[in-house]
C-alpha positions in Angstrom: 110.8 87.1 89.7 113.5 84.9 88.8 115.7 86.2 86.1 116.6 84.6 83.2 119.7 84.6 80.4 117.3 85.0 77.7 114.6 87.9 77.6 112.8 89.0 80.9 109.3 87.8 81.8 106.6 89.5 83.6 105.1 86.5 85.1 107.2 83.6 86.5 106.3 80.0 87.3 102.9 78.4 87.5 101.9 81.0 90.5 101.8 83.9 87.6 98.8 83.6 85.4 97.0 82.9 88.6 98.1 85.9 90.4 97.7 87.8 87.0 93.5 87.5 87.2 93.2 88.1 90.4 94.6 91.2 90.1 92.7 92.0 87.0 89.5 90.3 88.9 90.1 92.8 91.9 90.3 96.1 88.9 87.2 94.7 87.4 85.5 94.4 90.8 86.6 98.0 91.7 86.2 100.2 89.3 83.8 101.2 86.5 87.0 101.9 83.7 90.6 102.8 83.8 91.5 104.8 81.5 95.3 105.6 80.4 97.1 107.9 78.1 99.8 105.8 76.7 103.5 107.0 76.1 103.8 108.7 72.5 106.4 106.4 71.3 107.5 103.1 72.8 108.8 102.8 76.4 112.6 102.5 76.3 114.3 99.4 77.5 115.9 99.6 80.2 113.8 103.0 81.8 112.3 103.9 84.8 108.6 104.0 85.5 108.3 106.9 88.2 104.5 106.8 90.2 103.1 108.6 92.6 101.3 106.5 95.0 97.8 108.2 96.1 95.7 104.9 95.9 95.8 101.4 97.1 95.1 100.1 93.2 98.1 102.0 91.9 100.5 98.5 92.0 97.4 96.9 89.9 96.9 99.4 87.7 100.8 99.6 86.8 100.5 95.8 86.2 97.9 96.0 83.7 99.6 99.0 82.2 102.9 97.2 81.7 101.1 94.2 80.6 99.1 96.2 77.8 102.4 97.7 76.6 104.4 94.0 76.3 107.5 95.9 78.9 108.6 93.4 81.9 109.0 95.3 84.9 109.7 94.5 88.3 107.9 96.5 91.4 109.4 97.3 94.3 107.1 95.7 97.5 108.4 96.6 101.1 105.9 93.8 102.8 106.5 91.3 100.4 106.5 89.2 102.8 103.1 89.0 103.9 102.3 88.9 100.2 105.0 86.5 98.7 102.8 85.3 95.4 103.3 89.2 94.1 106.9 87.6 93.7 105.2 85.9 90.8 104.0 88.8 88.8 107.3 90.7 89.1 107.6 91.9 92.7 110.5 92.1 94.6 111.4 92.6 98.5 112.2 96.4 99.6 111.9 95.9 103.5 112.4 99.5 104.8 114.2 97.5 107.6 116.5 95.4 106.2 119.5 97.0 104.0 121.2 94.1 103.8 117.6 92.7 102.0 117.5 96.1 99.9 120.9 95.8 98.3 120.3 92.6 97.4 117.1 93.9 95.5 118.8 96.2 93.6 121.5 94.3 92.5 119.0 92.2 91.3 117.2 94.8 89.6 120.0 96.6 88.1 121.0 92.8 86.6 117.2 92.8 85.5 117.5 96.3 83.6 120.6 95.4 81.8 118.6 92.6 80.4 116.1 95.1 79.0 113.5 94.5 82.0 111.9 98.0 83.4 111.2 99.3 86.7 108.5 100.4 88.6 108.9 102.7 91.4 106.9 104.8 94.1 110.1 107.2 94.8 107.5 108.6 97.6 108.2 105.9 99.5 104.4 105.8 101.3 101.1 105.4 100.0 99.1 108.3 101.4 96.4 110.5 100.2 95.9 113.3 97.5 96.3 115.6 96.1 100.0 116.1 97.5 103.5 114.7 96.8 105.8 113.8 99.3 109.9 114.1 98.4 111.2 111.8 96.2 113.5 109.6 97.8 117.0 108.5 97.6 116.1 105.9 94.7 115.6 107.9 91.9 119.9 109.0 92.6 120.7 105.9 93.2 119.3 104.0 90.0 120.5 106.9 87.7 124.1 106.2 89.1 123.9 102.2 88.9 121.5 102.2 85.4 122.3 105.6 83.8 121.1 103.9 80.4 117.5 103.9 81.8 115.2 107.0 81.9 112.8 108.6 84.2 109.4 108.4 82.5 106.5 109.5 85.2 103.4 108.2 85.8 101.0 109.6 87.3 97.6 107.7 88.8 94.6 109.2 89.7 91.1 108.3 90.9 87.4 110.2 90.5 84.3 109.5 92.3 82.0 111.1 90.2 79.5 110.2 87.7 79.8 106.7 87.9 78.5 104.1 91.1 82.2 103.1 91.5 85.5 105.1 90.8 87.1 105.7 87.5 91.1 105.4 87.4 93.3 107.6 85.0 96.9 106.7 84.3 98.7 109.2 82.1 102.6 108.4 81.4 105.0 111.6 80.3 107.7 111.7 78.4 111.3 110.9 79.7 112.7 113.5 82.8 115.2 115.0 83.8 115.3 114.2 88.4 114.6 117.6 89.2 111.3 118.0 87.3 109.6 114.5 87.9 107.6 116.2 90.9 106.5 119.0 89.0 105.4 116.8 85.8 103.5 114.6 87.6 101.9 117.1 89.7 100.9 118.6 86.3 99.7 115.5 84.9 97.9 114.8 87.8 96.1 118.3 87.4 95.1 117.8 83.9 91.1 116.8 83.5 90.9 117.0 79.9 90.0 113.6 78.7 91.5 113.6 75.4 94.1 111.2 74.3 92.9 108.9 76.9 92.2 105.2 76.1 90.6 102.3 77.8 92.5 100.0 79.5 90.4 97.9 81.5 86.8 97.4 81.9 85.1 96.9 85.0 82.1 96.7 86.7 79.0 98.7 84.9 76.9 100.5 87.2 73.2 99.1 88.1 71.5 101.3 85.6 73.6 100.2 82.4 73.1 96.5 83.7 69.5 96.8 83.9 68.8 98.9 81.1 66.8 97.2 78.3 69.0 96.7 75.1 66.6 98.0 72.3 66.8 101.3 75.1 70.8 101.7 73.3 73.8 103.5 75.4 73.5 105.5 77.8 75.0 109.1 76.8 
């Protein structure tokens, strides 16, 4: 992501739309719907976007979720590297290795936020299975001390195998946190099954049964 003096972008140069559907080709191709609960009121800018990182969709479906919402927001990628056209839709290099790399990242970012651009960020530092959360990291400090302007709004991702031939994805956003409660909201948001207030966000592939289904026959219930 390169910035800019005037607003921030999501997607830069003529890499972006390109790398834009395939990501949204990949959701369509993986899941049945995503669903979302929206934040209640608009997203502050600069803020936080705080994840927990359970599947290997969640940097997809954060993408679409910013996009839907019209807030710019850079992701954190540790292998960018092997993946450099992410640069394109707002990734930036985190190499656990590398702090020389990382601090150049964040000054980057924090340059990013004061231009009203967001963040996206897997403070768990790994992507590994549910239904637990690993300790936040370091981040979460460090970016309240460099951007104290920008709050902590969680967000948490979850995926069900259940009635449906492929998975259904659920992204719920809280409000704005205070550090020492983000694992316990999203652990509680992450609980919750109840399907009201949730939206669609993206469409994906019906199961064989709804495409084969005669019209005239009318929705499934």
């Amino acid at each position: 992501m390169v910035l800019s003096e005037g607003c921030p972008r999501q997607t830069h140069g003529p890499l972006g739309p390109l790398v834009e559907r395939l990501l949204r080709s990949g959701v369509r191709r993986g899941f049945h719907t995503v669903w979302w609960r929206p934040p209640e009121a608009p997203l502050p800018r600069p803020c936080v976007l705080v994840a927990n990182h359970h599947g290997w969709f969640d940097g997809h479906l954060l993408f679409l979720a910013v996009r839907a919402m019209g807030v710019p927001t850079v992701l954190w990628v540790e292998r960018l590297e092997e993946f450099p056209f992410f640069a394109a839709v707002g990734a930036m290099p985190f190499p656990k290795g590398d702090p020389a790399r990382r601090a150049a990242t964040i000054r980057r970012t924090v340059r990013w936020m004061r231009q009203g651009g967001c963040l996206a960020l897997f403070p768990e530092g790994e992507l590994h299975r549910p239904p637990d959360l690993l300790p936040m990291g370091r981040s979460i400090g460090l970016l309240q001390r460099l951007v104290p302007q920008a709050p902590l709004v969680p967000v948490a991702i979850r995926y069900e195998m259940s009635i449906h031939q492929r998975p259904e994805a659920w992204l719920s956003f809280g409000g704005p946190e205070e550090p020492c409660r983000l694992a316990a909201t999203l652990g509680r948001l992450l609980s919750e099954r109840d399907a009201d207030g949730f939206e669609v966000l993206a469409r994906g592939t019906p199961d064989d049964d709804e495409k084969w289904r005669w019209p005239f026959l009318g929705p499934r219930g």
